[in-house]
C-alpha positions as CSV (number, residue, x, y, z in Angstrom):
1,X,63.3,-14.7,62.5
2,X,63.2,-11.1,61.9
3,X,62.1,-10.3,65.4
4,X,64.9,-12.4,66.7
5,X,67.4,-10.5,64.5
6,X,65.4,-7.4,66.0
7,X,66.1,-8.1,69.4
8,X,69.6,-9.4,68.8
9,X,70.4,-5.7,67.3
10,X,68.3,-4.2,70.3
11,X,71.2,-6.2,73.1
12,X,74.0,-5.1,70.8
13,X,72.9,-1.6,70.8
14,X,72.6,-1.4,74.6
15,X,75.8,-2.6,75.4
16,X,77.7,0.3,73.7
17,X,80.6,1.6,75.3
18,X,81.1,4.7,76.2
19,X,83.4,5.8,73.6
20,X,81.6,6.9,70.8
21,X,81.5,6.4,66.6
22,X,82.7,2.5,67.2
23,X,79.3,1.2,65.9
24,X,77.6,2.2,62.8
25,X,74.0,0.6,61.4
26,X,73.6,0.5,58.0
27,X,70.1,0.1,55.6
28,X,70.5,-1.1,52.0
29,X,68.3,-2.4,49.3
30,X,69.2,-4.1,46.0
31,X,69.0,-7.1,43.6
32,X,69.1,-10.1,44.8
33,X,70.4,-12.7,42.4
34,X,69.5,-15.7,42.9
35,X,72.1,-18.7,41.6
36,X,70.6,-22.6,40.8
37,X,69.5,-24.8,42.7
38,X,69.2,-27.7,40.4
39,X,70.1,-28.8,37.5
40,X,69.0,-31.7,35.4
41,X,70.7,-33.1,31.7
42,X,68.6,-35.7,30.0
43,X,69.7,-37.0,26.6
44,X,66.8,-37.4,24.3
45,X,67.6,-40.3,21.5
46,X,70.6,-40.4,20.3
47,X,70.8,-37.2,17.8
48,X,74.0,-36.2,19.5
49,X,74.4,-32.5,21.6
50,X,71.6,-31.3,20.0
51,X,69.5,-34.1,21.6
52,X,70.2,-32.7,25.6
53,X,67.5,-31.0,27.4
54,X,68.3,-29.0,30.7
55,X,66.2,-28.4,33.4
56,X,67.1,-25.4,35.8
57,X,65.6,-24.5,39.4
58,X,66.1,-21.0,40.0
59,X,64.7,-17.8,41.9
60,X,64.2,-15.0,39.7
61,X,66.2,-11.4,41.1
62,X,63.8,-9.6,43.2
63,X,65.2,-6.5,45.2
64,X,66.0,-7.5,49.2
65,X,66.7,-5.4,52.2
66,X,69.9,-5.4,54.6
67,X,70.4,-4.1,57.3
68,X,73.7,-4.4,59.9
69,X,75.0,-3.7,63.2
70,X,79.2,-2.8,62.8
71,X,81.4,-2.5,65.4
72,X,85.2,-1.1,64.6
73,X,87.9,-2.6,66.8
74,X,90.4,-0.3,64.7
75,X,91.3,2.3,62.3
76,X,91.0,-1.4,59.3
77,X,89.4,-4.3,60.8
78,X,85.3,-4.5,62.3
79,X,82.7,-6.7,62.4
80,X,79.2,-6.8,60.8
81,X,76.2,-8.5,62.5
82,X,73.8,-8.4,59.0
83,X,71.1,-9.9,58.4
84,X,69.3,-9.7,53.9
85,X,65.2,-10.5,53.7
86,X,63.7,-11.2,50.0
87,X,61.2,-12.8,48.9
88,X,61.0,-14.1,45.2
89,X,59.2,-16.5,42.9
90,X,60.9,-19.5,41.6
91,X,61.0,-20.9,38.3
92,X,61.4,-24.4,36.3
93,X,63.1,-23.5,33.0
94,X,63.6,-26.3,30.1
95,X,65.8,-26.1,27.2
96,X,66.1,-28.5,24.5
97,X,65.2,-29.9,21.6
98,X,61.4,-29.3,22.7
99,X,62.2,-25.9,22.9
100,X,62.5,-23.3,26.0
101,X,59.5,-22.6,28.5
102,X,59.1,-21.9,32.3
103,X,56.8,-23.3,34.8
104,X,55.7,-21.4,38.5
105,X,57.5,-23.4,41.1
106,X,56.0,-21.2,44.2
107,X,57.3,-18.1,46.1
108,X,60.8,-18.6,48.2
109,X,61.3,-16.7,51.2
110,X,64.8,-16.3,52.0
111,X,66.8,-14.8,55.0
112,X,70.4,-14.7,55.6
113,X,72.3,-14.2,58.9
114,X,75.8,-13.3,58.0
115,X,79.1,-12.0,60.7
116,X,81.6,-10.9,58.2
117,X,84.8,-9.5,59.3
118,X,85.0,-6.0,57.6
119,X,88.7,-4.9,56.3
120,X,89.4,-1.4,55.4
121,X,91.6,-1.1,52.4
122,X,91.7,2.7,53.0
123,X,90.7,3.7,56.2
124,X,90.8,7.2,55.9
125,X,89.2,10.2,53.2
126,X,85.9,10.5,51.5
127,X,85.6,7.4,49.7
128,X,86.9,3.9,52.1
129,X,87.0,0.6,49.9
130,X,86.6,-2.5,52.1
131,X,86.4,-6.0,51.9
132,X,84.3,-8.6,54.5
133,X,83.6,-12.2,54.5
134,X,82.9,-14.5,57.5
135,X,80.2,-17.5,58.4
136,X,76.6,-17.3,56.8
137,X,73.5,-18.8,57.6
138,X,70.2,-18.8,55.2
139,X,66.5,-19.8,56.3
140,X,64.4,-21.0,53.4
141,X,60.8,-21.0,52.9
142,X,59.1,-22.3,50.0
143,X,55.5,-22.0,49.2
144,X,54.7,-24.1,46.6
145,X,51.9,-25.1,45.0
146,X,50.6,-29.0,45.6
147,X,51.3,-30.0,41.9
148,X,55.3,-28.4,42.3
149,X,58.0,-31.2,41.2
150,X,60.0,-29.4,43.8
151,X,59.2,-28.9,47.6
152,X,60.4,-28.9,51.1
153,X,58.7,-29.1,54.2
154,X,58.6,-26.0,57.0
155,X,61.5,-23.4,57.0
156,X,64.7,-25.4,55.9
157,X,68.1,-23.7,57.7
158,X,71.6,-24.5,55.8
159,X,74.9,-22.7,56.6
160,X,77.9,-21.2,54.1
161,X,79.8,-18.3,54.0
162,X,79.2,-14.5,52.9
163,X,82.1,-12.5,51.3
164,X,82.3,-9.3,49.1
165,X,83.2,-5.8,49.3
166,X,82.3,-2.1,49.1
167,X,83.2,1.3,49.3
168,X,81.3,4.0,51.9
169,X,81.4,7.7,50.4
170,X,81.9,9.6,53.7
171,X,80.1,13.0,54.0
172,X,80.5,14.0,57.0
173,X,81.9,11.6,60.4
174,X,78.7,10.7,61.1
175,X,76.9,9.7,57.8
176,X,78.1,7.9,54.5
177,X,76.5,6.9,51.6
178,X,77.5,3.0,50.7
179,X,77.2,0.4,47.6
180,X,78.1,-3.3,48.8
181,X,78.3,-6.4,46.7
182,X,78.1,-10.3,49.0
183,X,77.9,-13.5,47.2
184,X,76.2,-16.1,49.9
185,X,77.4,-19.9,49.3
186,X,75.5,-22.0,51.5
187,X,73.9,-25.9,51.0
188,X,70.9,-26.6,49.7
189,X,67.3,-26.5,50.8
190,X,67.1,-29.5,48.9
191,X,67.5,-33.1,49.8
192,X,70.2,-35.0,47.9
193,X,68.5,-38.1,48.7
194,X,65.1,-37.2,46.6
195,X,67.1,-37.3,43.6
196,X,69.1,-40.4,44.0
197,X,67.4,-42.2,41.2
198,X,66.7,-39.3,38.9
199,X,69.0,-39.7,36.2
200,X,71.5,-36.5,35.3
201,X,70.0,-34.9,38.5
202,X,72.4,-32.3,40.3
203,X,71.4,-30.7,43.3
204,X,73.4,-27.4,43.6
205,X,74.8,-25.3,46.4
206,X,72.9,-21.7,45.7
207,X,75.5,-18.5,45.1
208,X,73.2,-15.8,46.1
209,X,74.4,-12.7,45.0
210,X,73.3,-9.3,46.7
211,X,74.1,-5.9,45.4
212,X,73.4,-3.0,47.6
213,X,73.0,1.0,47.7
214,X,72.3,2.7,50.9
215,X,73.3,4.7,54.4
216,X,75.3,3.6,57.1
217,X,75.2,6.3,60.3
218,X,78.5,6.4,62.8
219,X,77.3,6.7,66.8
């Protein structure tokens, strides 16, 4: 996938008009935080709330790496080809009545494919807010180990949407330096189906959130 995206970039980048400073790349890195995947309530007895143990699937934040291919149409509006790689272990927590502990669910691979529309607030002077969103796609790739509760087999591919915003501090009209935040909604890597007779069982659509410092260079 990466040397996909890699060649997809390459074709962009060759195609450039002759007019110049319409695309930009940019190269980020930040936490990636990762939102549930699933969430179980059981009831234990009959002791009332304080008888309800939760069971949580989640990635814990790891730091991930963008990197994007923008072309401007305008003085407000472009569009982002970006693509966000991470790689972070996954947990089973409990919490209950038993008490609280975690369990190693693997290591999750995930990359996401996003083409946002970008929106300028301000297009102009040293420091240009912005807002994006558009279509989203996310790979996932879980290596767990034989004994995991939870699994999936191969590289599973769901689809969502990527939104967010940012500001780019210009310092010159070449080079800025730029902070993004993107929340990724997309559906799950897991099946619904395995879960159909687990009682209190909720299979979640992930929020991956990605927050972002780095460089974006105008050519």
């Amino acid at each position: 996938m990466k040397k996909n995206l890699t060649i997809a970039a390459l074709l962009l980048a060759v195609s450039l008009p002759a007019t110049a400073q319409d695309w930009s790349l940019g190269v980020s890195s930040g936490p990636f935080v990762f939102g549930d995947f699933f969430e179980r309530r059981v009831r234990v007895g009959n002791e009332g709330p304080e008888g309800e143990q939760t069971i949580i699937l989640s990635a814990d934040t790891r730091a991930g790496l963008a990197v994007d291919l923008e072309r401007s149409f305008s003085e407000r509006w472009a569009i982002r080809f970006e693509g966000t790689f991470t790689r972070s272990p996954m947990t089973i927590t409990q919490e209950g009545t038993t008490g609280e502990f975690e369990l190693d669910a693997g290591d999750l691979d995930v990359t996401t494919i996003a083409v946002p529309l970008v929106f300028r607030i301000n297009p102009n002077g040293a420091f240009r807010f912005y807002l994006l969103g558009g279509p989203a796609m996310a790979i996932y790739k879980l290596d767990a180990p034989a004994s995991a509760q939870f699994s999936f087999e191969d590289a599973q591919t769901e689809y969502g949407v990527a939104f967010g915003g940012g500001v780019a501090w210009w310092l010159s009209d070449r080079f800025a330096i730029e902070a993004k935040i993107t929340d990724t909604i997309t559906t799950s890597p897991l099946d619904e189906d395995d879960f159909d007779n687990t009682p209190g069982a909720d299979v979640k659509n992930p929020h991956n959130g990605h927050g972002t410092l780095g460089v974006r260079w105008r050519f």
